[in-house]
N, C-alpha and C positions, 0 to 999 in steps of 0.2 A: 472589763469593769469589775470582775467579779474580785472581792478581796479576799486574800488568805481569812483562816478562821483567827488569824491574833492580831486585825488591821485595827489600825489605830479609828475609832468609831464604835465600833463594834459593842452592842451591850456587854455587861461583865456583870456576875453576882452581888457587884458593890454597887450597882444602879438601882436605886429606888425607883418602885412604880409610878407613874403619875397620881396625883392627885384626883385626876376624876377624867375620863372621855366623855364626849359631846357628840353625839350626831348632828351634822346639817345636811342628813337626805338620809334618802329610805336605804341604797345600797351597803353594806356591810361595810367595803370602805369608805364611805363617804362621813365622816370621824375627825377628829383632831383631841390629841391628849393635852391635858393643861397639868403644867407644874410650877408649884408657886413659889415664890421668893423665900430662903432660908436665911434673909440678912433683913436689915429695913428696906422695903420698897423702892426701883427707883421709879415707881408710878407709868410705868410704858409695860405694855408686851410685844416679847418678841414672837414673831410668828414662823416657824422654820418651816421650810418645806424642804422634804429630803431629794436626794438624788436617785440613780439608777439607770438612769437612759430610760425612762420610761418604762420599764418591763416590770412585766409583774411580780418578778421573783426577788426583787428587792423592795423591800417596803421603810416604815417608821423605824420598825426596831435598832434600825442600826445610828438613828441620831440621835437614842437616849442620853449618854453620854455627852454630845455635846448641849442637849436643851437641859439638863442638870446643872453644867458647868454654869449655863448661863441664871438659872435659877440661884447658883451661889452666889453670880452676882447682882442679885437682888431685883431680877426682871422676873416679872410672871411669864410663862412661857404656852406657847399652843402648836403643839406639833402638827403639820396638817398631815391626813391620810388619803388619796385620790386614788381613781380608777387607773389603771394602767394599760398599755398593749399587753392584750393579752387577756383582759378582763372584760365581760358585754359595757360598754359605754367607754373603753378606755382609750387612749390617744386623739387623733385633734378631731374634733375639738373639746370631746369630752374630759380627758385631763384639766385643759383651760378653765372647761366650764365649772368643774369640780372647787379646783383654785379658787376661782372668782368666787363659787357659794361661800364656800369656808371662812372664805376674809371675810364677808360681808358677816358670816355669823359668829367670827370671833368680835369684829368690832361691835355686835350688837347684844354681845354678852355681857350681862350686868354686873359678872363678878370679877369682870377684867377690866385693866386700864382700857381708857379708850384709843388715849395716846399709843403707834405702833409703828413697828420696825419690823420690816421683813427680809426675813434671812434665808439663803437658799443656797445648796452646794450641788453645782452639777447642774443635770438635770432639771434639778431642783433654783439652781442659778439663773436658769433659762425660766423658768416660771414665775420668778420674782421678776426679773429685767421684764418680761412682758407686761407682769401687772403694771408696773412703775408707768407704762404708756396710757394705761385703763382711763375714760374719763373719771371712773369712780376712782381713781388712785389718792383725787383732792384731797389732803388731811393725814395721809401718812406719812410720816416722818422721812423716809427714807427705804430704801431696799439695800441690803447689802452681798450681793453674785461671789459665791465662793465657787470658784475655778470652774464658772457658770460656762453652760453649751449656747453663749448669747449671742455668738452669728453660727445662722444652720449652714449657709452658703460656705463659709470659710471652713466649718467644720467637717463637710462631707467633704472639700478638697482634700484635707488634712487626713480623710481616713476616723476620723471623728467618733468612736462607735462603733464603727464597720455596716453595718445595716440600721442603723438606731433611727436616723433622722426619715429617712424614707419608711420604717416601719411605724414609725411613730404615727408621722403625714398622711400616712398612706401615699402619697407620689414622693418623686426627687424635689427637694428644693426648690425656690422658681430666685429667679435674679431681676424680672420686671417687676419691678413696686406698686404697680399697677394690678397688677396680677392678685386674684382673690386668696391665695394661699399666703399674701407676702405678707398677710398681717399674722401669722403666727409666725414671723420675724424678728425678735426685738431689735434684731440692726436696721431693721426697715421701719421702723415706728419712732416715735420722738415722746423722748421721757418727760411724765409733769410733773415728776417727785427723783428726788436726789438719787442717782445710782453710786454706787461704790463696789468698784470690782476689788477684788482679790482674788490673784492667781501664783503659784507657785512657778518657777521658770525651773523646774524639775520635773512639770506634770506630764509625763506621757499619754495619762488616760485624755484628758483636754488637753490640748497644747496651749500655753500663752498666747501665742499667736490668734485663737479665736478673741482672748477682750482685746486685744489692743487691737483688728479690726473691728469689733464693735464700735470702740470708741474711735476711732476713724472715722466711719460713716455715720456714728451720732454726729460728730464734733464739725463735717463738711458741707450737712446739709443742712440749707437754708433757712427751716422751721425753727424758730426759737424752742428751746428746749431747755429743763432743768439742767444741774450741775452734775458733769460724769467726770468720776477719776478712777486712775487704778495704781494700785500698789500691787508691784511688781515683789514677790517675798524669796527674796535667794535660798538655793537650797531647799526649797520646800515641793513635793511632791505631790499627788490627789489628794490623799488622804489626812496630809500632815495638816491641813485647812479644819476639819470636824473634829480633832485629836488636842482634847483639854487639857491632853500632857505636853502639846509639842510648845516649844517658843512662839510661836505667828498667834497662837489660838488669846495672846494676851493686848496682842495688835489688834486681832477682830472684836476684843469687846471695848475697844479705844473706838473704833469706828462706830460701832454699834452707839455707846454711848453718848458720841459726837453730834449724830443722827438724830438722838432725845434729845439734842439741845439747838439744832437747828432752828 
């Protein structure tokens, strides 16, 4: 997962700082940066949660870049910062729990839209697609999974990570939905808010292959569930998804925007 130092993401000296950080807990990272709209409002925020596979050695800095781009076009934005493996409280289900705080204290931020969209790459993919199942998820617009880790099962086949999924867990994946672990599944859970993958069919760090069995086993099982689709992006890699230069990054704020108007 680790990216060269000139990966498309990656802060650069041309990234303004956020506008102000927010605590929702005591722990150092338990944080989200907000950057405000540089055009007129379009009255929503997005809420990004970065990737990494979980580990601690990757954090926010490297989605400045993309939650700017998104501030250009006229979304307030709230980075979220969580515990990671590798951190005291970090992996499951403390990551999750972190997640959960943060939405709850972005949406009850007074200087933010209330209206939101949650966007996540990776990792980060994977912890948006779970929220999307949350009873609390009612009133978000949408989630949008960039080249999201949102079947664990499919992903430790694939090689996934290499150790990610089970360091994360702490066990290997389980495959009974019954099973107390299956709900930090998002293929094993049923969505109450609109999911939208995007995956590049170049990814080697995730393969495509994980969303399109995600949405398999959303789309066959029997529980009524929100609307999941995926756009499949030719040519596009991990990275080319968070990268506000590449071509796709003009498709994700189409989708994004879509999600506001749902």
């Amino acid at each position: 997962m680790t990216p060269p130092p000139d990966a498309p993401g990656l802060p650069s000296a041309s990234t303004p700082p956020p506008a102000r950080t927010a605590a929702y807990g005591s722990d150092p990272a338990q944080v989200y940066d907000v950057r405000l709209p540089t055009r007129a409002s379009t009255g929503t925020t997005v809420v990004i949660v970065h990737g990494g596979f979980w580990r601690q050695q990757f954090d926010r800095a490297h989605a400045a870049p993309q939650a700017q781009a998104f501030a250009a076009a006229g979304h307030h934005v709230a980075v979220v910062e969580y515990r990671r493996v590798g951190m005291p409280g970090g992996g499951w289900p403390g990551t999750f729990d972190d997640v959960t705080a943060s939405i709850e204290a972005i949406r009850e931020d007074t200087q933010l839209p209330s209206r939101c969209v949650l966007v996540g790459h990776s990792a980060g993919g994977y912890l948006v697609a779970l929220a999307a199942s949350q009873p609390w998820a009612h009133g978000i617009r949408g989630v949008v999974s960039l080249a999201g880790c949102v079947d664990l099962v499919k992903g430790v086949e694939l090689g996934m990570g290499g150790t990610a999924v089970a360091d994360f867990l702490g066990a290997a994946p389980v495959t009974d939905p019954s099973a107390p672990l299956a709900a930090a599944d998002p293929a094993m859970t049923t969505p109450a808010v609109p999911v939208v993958l995007v995956h590049g069919d170049l990814d080697e760090t995730v393969p495509i292959e994980v969303s399109r069995s995600y949405l398999a086993k959303v789309e066959s099982a029997t529980t009524p569930h929100a609307d999941v689709e995926l756009h499949a992006i030719r040519g596009a890699d991990h990275f080319a998804l968070i990268d506000p230069g590449a071509p796709v990054f003009a498709e994700i704020l189409d989708r994004v925007t879509a999600l506001t108007q749902h």
